[in-house]
FIZADREN-79660 format. One record per residue: residue number from 0; residue in three letters; chain; x, y, z of N, C-alpha, C in turn. Coordinates in nm, 4 decimals, decimal comma. Last residue first. Layout:
<sites>
<n=NUM; res=ALA; chain=A; n_x=X; n_y=Y; n_z=Z; ca_x=X; ca_y=Y; ca_z=Z; c_x=X; c_y=Y; c_z=Z>
...
</sites>
This chain:
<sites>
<n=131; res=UNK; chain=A; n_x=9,4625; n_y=8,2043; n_z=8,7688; ca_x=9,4452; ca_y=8,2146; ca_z=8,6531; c_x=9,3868; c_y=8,0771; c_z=8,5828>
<n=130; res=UNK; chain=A; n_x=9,2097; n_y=8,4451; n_z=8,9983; ca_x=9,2357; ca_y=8,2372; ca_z=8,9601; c_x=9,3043; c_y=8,3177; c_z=8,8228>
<n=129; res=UNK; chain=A; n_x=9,3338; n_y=8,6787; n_z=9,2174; ca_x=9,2529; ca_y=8,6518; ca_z=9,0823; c_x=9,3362; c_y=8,4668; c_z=9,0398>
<n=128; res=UNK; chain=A; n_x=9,2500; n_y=8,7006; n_z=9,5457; ca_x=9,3726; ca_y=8,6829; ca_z=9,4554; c_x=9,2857; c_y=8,6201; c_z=9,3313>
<n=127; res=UNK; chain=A; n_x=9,1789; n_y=8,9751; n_z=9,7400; ca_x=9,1182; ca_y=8,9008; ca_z=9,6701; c_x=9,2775; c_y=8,8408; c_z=9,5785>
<n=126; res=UNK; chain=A; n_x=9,2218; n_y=9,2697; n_z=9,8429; ca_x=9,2464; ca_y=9,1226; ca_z=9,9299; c_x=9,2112; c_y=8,9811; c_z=9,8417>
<n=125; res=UNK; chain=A; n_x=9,3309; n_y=9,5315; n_z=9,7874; ca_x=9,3115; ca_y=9,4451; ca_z=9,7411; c_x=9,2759; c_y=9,2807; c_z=9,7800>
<n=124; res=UNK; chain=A; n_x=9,4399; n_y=9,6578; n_z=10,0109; ca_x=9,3820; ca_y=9,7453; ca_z=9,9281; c_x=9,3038; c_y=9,6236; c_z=9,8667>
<n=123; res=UNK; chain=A; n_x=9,6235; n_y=9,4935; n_z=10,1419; ca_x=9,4901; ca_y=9,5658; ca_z=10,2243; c_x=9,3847; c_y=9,6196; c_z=10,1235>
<n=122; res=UNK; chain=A; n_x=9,8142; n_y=9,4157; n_z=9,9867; ca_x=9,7070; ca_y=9,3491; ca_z=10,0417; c_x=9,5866; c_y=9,3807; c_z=10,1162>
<n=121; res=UNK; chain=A; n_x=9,9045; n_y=9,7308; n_z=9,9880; ca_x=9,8719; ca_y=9,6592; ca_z=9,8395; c_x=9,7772; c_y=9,5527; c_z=9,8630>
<n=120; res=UNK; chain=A; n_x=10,0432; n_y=9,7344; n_z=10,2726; ca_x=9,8935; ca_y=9,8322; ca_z=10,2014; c_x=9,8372; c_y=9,7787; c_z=10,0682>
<n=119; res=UNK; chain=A; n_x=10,1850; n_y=9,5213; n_z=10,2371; ca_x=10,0408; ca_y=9,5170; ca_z=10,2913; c_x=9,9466; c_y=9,5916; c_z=10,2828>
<n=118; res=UNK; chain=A; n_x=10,3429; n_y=9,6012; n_z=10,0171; ca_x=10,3266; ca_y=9,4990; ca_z=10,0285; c_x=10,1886; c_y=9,4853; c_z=10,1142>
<n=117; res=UNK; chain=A; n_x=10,4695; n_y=9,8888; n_z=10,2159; ca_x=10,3601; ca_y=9,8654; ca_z=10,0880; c_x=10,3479; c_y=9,7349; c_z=10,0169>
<n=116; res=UNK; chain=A; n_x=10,5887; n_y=9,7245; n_z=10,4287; ca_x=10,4841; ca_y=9,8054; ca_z=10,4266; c_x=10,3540; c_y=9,7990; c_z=10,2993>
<n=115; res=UNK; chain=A; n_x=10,8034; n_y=9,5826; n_z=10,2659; ca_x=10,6894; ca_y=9,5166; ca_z=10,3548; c_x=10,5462; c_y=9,6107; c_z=10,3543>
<n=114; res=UNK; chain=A; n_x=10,9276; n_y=9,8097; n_z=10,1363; ca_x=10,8334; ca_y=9,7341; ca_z=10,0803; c_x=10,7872; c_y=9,6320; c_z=10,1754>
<n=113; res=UNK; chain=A; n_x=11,0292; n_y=9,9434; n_z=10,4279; ca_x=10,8984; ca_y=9,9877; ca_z=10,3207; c_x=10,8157; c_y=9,9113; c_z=10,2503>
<n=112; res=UNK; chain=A; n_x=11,1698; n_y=9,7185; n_z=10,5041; ca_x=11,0692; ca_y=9,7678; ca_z=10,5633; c_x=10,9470; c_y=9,8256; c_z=10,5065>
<n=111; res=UNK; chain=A; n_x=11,3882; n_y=9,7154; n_z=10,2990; ca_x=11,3002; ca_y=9,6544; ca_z=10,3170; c_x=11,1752; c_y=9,6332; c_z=10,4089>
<n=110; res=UNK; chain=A; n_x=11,4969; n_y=9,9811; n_z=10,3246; ca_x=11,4174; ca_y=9,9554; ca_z=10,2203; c_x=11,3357; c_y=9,8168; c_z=10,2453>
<n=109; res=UNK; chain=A; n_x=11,6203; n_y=9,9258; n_z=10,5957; ca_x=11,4979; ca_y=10,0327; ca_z=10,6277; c_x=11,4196; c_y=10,0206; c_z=10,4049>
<n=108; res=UNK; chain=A; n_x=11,7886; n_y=9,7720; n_z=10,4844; ca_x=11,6464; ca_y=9,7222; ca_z=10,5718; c_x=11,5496; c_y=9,7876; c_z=10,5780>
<n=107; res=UNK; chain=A; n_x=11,9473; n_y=9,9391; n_z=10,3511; ca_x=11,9087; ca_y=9,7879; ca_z=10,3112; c_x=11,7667; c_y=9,7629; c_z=10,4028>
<n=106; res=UNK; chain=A; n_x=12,0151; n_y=10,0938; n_z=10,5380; ca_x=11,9303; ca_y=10,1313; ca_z=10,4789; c_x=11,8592; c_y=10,0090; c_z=10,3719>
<n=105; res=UNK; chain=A; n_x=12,2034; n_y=9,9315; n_z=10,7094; ca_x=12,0790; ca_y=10,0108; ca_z=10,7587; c_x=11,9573; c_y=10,0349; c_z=10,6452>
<n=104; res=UNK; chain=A; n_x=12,3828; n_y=9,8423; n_z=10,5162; ca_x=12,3510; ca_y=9,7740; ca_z=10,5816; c_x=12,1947; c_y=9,7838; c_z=10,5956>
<n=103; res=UNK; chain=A; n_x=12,4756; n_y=10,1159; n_z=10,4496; ca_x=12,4630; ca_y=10,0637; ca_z=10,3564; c_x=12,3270; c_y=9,9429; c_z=10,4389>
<n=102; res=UNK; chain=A; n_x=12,5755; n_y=10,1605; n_z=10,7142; ca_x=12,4680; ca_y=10,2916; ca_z=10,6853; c_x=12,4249; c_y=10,2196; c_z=10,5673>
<n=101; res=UNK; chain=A; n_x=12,7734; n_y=10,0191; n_z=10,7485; ca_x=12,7130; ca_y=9,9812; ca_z=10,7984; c_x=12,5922; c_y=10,0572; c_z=10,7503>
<n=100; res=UNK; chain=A; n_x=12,9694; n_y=10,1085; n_z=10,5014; ca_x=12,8733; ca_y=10,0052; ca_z=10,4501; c_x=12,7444; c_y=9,9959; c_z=10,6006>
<n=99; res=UNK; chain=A; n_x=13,0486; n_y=10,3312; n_z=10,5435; ca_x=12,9384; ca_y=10,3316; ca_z=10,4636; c_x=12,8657; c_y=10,2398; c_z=10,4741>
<n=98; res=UNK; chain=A; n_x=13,2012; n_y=10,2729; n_z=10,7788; ca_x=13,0870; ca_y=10,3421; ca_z=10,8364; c_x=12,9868; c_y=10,3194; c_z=10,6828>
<n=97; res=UNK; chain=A; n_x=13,4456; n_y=10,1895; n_z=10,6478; ca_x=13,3340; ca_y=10,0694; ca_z=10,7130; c_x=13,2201; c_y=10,1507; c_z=10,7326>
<n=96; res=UNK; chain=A; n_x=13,5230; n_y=10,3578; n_z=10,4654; ca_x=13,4456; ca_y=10,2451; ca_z=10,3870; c_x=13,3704; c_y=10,1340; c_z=10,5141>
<n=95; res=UNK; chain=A; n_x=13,4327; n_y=10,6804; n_z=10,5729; ca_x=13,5438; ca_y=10,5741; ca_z=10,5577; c_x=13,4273; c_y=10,4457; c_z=10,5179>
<n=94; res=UNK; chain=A; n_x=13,2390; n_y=10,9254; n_z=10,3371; ca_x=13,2284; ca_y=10,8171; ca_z=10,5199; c_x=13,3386; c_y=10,7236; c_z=10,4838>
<n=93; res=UNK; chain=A; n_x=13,1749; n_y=11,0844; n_z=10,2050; ca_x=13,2391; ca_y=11,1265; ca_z=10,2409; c_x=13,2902; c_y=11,0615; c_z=10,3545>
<n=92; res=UNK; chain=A; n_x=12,8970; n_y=10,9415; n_z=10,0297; ca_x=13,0276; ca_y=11,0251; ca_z=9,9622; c_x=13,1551; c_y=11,0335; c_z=10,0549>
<n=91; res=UNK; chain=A; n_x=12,6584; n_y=10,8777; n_z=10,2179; ca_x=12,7970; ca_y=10,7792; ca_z=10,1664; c_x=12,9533; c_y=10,8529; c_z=10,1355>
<n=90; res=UNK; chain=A; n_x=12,4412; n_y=11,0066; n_z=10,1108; ca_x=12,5157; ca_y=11,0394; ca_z=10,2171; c_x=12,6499; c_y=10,9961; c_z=10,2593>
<n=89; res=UNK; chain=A; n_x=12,4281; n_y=10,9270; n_z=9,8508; ca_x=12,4830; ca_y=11,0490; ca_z=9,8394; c_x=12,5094; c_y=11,0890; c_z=10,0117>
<n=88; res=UNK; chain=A; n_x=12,3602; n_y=10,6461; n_z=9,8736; ca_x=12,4997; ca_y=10,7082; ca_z=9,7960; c_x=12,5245; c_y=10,8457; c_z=9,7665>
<n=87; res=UNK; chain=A; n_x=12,1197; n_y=10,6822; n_z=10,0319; ca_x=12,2471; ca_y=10,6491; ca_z=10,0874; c_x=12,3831; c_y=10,6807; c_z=10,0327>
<n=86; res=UNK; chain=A; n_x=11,9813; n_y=10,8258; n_z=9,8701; ca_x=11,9984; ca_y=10,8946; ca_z=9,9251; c_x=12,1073; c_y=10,8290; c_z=10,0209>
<n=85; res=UNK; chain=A; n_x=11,9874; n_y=10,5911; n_z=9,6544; ca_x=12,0364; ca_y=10,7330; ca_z=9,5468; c_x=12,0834; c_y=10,8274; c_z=9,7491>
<n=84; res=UNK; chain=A; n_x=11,8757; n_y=10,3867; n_z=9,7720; ca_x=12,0082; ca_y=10,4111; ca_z=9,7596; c_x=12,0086; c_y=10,4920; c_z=9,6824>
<n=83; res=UNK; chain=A; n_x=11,5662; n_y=10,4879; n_z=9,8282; ca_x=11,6344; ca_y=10,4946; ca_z=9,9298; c_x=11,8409; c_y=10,4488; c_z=9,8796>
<n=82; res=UNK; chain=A; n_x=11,4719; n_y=10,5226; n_z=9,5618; ca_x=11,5594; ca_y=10,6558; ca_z=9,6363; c_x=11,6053; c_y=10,6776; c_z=9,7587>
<n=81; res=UNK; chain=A; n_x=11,4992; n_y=10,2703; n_z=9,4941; ca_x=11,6107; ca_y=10,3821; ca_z=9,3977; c_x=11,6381; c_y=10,4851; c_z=9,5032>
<n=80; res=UNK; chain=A; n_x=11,3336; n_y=10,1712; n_z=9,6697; ca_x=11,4633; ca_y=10,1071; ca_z=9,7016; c_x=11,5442; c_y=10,1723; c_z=9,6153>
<n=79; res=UNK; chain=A; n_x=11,0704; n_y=10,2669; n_z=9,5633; ca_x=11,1317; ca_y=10,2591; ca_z=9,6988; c_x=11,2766; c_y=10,2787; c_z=9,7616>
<n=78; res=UNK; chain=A; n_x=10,9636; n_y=10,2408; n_z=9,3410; ca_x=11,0590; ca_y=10,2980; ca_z=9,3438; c_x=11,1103; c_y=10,3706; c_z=9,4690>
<n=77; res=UNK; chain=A; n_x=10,8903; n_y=9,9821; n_z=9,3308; ca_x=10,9332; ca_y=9,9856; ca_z=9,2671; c_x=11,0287; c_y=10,1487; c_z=9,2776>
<n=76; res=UNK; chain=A; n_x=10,6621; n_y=10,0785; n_z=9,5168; ca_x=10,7524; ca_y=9,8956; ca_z=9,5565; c_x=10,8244; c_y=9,9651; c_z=9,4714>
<n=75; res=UNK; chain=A; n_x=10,4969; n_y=10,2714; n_z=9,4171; ca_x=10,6124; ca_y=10,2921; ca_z=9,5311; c_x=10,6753; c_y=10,1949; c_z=9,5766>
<n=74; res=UNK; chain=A; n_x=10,3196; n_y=10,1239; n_z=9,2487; ca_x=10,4813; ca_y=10,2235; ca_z=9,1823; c_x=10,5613; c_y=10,2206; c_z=9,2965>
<n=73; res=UNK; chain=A; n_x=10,1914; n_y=10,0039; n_z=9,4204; ca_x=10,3188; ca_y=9,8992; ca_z=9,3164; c_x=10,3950; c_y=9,9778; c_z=9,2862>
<n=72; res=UNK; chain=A; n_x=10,0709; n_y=10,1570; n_z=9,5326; ca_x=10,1222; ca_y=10,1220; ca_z=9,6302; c_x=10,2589; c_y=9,9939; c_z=9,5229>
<n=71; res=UNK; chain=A; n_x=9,9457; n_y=10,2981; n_z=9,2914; ca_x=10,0554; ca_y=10,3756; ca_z=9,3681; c_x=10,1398; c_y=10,2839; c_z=9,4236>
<n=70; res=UNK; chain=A; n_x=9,7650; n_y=10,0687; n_z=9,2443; ca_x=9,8138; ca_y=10,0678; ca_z=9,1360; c_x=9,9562; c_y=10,1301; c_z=9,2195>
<n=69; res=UNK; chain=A; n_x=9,6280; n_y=10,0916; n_z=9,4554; ca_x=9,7026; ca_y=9,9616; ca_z=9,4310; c_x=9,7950; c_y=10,0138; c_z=9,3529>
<n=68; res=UNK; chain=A; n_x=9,4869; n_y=10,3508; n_z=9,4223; ca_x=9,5731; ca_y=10,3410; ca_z=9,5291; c_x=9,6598; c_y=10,2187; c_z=9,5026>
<n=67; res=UNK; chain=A; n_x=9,3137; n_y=10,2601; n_z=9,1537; ca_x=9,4287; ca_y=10,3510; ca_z=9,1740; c_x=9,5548; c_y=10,3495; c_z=9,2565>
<n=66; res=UNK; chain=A; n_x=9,2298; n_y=9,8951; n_z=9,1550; ca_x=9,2276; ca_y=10,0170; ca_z=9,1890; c_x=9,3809; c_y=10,1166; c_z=9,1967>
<n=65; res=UNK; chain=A; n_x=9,2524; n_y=9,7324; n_z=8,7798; ca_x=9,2998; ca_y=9,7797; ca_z=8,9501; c_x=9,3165; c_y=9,9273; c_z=9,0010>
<n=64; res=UNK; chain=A; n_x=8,9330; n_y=9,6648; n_z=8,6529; ca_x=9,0276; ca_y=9,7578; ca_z=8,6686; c_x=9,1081; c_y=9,7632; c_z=8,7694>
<n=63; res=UNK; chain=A; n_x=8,9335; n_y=9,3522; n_z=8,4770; ca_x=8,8773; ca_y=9,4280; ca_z=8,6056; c_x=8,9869; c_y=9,5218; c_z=8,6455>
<n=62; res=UNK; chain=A; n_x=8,9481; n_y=9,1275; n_z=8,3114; ca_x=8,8960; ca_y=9,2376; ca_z=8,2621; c_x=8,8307; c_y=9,3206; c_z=8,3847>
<n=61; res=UNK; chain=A; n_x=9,1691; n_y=8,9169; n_z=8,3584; ca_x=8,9713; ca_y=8,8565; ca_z=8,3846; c_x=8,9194; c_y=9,0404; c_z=8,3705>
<n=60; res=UNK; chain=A; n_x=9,3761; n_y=9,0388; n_z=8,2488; ca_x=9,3487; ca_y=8,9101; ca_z=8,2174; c_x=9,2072; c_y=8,9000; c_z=8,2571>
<n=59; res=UNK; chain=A; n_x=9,4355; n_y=9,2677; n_z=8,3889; ca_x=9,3667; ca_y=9,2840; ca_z=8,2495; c_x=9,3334; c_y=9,1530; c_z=8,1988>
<n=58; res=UNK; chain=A; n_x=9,5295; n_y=9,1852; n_z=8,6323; ca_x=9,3962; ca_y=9,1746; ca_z=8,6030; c_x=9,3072; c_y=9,2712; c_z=8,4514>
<n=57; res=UNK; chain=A; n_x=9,7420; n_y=9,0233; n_z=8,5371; ca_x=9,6293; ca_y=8,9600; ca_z=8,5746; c_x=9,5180; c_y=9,0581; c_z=8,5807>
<n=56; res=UNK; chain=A; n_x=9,9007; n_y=9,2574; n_z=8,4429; ca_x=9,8821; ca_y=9,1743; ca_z=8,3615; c_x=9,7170; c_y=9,0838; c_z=8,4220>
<n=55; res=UNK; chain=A; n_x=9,9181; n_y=9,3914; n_z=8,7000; ca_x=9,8768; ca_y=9,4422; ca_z=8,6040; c_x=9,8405; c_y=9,3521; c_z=8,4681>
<n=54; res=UNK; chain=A; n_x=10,0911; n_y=9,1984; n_z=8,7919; ca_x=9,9410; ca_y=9,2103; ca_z=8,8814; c_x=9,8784; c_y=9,2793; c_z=8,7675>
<n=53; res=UNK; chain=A; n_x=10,3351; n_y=9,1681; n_z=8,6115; ca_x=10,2373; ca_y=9,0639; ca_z=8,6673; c_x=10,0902; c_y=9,0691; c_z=8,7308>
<n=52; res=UNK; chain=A; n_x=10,4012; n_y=9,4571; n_z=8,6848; ca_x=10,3942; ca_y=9,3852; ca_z=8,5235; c_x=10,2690; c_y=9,2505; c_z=8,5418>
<n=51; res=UNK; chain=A; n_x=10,4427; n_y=9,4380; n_z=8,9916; ca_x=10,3729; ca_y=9,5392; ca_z=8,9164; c_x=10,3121; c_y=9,5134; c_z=8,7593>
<n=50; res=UNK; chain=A; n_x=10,6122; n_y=9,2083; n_z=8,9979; ca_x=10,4921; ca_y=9,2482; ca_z=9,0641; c_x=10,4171; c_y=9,3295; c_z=9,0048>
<n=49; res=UNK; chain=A; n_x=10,8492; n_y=9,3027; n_z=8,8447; ca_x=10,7467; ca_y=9,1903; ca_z=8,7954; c_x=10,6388; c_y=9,2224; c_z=8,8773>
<n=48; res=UNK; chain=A; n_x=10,9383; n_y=9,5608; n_z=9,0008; ca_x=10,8819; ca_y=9,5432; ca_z=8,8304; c_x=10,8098; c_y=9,3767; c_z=8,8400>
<n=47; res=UNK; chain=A; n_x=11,0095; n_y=9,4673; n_z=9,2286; ca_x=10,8618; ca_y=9,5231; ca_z=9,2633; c_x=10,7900; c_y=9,5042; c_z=9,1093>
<n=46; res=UNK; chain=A; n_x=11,2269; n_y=9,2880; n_z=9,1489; ca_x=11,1021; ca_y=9,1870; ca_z=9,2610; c_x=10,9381; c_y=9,2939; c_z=9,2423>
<n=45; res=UNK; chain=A; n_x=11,3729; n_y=9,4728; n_z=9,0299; ca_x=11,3573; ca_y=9,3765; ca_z=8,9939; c_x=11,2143; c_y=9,3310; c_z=9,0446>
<n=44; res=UNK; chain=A; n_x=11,3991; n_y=9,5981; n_z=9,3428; ca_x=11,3565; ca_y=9,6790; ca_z=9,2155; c_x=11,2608; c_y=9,5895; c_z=9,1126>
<n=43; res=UNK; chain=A; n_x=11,5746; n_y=9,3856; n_z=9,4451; ca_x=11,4975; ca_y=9,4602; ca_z=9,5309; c_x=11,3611; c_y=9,4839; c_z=9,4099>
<n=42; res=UNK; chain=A; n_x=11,8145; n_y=9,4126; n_z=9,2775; ca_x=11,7083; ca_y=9,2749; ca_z=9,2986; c_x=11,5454; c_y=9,2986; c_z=9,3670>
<n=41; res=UNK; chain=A; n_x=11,9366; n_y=9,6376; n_z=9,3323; ca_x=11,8863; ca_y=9,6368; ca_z=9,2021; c_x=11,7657; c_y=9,5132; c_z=9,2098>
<n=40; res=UNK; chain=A; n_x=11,9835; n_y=9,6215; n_z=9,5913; ca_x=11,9054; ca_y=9,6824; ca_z=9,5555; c_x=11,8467; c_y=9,6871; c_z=9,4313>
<n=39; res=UNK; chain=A; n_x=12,2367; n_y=9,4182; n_z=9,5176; ca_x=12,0721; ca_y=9,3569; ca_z=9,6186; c_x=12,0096; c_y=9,4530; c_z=9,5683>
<n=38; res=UNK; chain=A; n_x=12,3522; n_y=9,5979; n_z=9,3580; ca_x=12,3217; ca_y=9,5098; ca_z=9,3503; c_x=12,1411; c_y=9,4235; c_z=9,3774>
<n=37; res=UNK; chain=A; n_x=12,3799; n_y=9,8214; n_z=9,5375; ca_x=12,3701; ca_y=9,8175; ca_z=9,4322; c_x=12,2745; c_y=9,7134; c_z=9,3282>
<n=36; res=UNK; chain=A; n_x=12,6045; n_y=9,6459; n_z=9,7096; ca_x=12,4938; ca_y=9,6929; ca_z=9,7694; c_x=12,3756; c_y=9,7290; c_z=9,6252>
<n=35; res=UNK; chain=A; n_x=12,8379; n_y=9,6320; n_z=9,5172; ca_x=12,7720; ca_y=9,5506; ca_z=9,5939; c_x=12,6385; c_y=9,5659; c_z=9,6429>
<n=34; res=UNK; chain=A; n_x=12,8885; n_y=9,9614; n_z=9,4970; ca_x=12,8282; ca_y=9,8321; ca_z=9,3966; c_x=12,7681; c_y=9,6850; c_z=9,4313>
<n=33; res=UNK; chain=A; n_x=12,9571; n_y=10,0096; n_z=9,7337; ca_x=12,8590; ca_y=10,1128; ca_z=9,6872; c_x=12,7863; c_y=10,0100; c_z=9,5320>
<n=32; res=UNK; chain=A; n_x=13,1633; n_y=9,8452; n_z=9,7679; ca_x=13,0347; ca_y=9,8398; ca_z=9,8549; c_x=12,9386; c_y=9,8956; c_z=9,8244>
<n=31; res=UNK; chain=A; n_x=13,3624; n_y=9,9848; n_z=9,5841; ca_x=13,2825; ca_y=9,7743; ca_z=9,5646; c_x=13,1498; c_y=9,8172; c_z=9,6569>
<n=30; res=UNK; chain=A; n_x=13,3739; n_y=10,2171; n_z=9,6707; ca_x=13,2978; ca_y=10,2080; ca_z=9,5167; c_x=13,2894; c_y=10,0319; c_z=9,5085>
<n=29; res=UNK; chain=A; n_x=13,5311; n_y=10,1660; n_z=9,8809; ca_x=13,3396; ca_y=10,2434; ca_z=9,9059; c_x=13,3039; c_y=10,2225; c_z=9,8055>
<n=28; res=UNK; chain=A; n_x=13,7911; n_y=10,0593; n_z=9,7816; ca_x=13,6582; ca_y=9,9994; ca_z=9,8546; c_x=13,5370; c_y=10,0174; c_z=9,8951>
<n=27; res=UNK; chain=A; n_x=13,8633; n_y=10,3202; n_z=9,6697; ca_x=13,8339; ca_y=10,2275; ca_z=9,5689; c_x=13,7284; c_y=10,0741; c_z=9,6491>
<n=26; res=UNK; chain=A; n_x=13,6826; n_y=10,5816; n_z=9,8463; ca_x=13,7924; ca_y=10,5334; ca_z=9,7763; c_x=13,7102; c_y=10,4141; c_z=9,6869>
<n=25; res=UNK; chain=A; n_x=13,5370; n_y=10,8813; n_z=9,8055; ca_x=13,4711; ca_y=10,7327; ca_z=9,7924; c_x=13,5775; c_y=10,6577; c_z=9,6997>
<n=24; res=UNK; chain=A; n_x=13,6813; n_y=11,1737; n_z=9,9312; ca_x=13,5785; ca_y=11,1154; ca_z=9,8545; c_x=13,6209; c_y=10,9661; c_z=9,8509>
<n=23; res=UNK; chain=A; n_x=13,7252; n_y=11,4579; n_z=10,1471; ca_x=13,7055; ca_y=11,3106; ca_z=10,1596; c_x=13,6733; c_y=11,2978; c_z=10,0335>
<n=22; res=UNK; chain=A; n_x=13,8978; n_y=11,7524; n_z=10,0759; ca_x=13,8006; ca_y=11,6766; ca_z=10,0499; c_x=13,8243; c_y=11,5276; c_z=10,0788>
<n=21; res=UNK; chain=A; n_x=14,0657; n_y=11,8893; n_z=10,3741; ca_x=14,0970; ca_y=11,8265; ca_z=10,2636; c_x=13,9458; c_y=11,7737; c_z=10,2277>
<n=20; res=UNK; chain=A; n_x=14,1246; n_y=12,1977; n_z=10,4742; ca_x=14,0699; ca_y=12,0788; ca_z=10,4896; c_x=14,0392; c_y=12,0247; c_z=10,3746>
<n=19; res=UNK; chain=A; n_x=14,3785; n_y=12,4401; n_z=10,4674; ca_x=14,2727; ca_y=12,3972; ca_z=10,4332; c_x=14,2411; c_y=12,2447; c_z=10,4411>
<n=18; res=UNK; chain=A; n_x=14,6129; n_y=12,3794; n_z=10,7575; ca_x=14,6079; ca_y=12,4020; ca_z=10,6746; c_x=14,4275; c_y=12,3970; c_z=10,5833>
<n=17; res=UNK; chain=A; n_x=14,6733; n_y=12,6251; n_z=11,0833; ca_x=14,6079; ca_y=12,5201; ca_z=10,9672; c_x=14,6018; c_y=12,5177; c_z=10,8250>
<n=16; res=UNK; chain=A; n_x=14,9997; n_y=12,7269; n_z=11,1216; ca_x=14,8995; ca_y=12,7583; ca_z=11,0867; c_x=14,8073; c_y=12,6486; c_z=10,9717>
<n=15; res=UNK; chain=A; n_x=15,2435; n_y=12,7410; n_z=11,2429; ca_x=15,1811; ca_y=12,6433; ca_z=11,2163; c_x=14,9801; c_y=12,6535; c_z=11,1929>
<n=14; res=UNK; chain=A; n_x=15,3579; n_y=13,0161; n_z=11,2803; ca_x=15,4509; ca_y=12,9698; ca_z=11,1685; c_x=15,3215; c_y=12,7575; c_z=11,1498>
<n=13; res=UNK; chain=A; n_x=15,0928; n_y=13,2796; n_z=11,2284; ca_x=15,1495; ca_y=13,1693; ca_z=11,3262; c_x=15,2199; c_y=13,1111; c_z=11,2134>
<n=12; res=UNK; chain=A; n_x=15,1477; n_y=13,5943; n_z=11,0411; ca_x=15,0829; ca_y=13,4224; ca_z=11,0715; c_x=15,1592; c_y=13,3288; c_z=11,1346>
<n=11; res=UNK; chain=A; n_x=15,0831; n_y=13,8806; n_z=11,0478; ca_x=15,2015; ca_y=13,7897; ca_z=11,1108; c_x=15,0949; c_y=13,6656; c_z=11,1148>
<n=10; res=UNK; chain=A; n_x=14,9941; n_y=14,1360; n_z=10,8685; ca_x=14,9719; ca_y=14,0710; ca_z=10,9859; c_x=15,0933; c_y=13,9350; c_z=10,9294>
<n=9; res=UNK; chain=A; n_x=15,2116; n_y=14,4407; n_z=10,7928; ca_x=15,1633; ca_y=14,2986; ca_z=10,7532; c_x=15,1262; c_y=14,2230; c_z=10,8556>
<n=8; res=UNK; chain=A; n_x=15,0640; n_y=14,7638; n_z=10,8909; ca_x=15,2355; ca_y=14,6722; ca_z=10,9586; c_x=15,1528; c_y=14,5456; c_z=10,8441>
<n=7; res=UNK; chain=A; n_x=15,0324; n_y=15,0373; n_z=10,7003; ca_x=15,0088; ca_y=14,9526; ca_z=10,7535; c_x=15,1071; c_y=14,7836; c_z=10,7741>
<n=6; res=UNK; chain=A; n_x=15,2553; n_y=15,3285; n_z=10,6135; ca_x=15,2143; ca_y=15,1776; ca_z=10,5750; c_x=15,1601; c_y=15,0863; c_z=10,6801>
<n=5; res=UNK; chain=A; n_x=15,3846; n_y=15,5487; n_z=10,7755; ca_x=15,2589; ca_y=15,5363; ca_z=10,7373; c_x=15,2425; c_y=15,4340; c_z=10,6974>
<n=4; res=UNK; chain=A; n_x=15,7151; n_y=15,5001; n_z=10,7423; ca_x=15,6310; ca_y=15,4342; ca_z=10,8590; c_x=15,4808; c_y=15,4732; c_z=10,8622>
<n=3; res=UNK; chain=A; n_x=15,6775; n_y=15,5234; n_z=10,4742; ca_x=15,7442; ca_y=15,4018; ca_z=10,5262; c_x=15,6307; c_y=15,3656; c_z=10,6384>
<n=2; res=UNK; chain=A; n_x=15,6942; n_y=15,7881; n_z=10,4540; ca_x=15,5509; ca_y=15,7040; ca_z=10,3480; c_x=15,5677; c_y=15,5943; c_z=10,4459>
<n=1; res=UNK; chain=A; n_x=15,7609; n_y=16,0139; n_z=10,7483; ca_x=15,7585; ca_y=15,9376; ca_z=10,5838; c_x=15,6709; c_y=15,8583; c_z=10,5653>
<n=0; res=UNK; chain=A; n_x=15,7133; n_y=16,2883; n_z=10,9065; ca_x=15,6745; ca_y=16,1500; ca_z=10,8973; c_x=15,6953; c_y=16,1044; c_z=10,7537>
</sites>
């Protein structure tokens, strides 16, 4: 017996053999929508900071502490709508530009849902409106 035919045979690859799968990423129209959106959300944000600056302001104005839970239910206005688009723009990454935006769309609401929410837990907590 020689060395030759001791050698293990080479496996044989189909002549159409898949190729590796390509990375998706966030053409040049997912990055307007991903800014667009952005946007409103930034307004979103905007709306909870004055709230929060403003209520806090009033009631150091007539010298009465706001309660704790109030106090939460303003941080979480404010940082509602970051991590609901930090978690859309990272589910986003890899979706053709219409599917983002509708998921864009979605989550637009589902942020505004929240701050409804905490909007009434904040009125619940607090029911009184200070005179200026």
């Amino acid at each position: 017996m020689t060395s030759e035919s001791a050698a293990a045979p080479e496996p044989v690859l189909p002549a159409s053999a898949p190729a590796a799968p390509t990375k998706r990423v966030r053409g040049r129209a997912g990055w307007i929508v991903a800014t667009v959106f952005a946007f409103l959300f930034a307004v979103d944000v905007f709306e909870a900071l004055s709230n929060l600056i403003g209520l806090t302001q009033s009631f150091a104005s007539v010298d009465v502490a706001m309660p704790a839970n109030a106090l939460g239910a303003l941080i979480g206005l404010v940082a509602a709508p970051i991590v609901v688009y930090a978690l859309i723009l990272w589910a986003t990454r890899r979706m053709r530009t219409g599917s983002a935006l509708l998921v864009f769309l979605v989550g637009f609401a589902v942020a505004a849902v929240i701050t409804l929410d905490l909007q009434s837990v904040y009125r619940g907590i607090v029911p009184f409106v200070i005179p200026s």
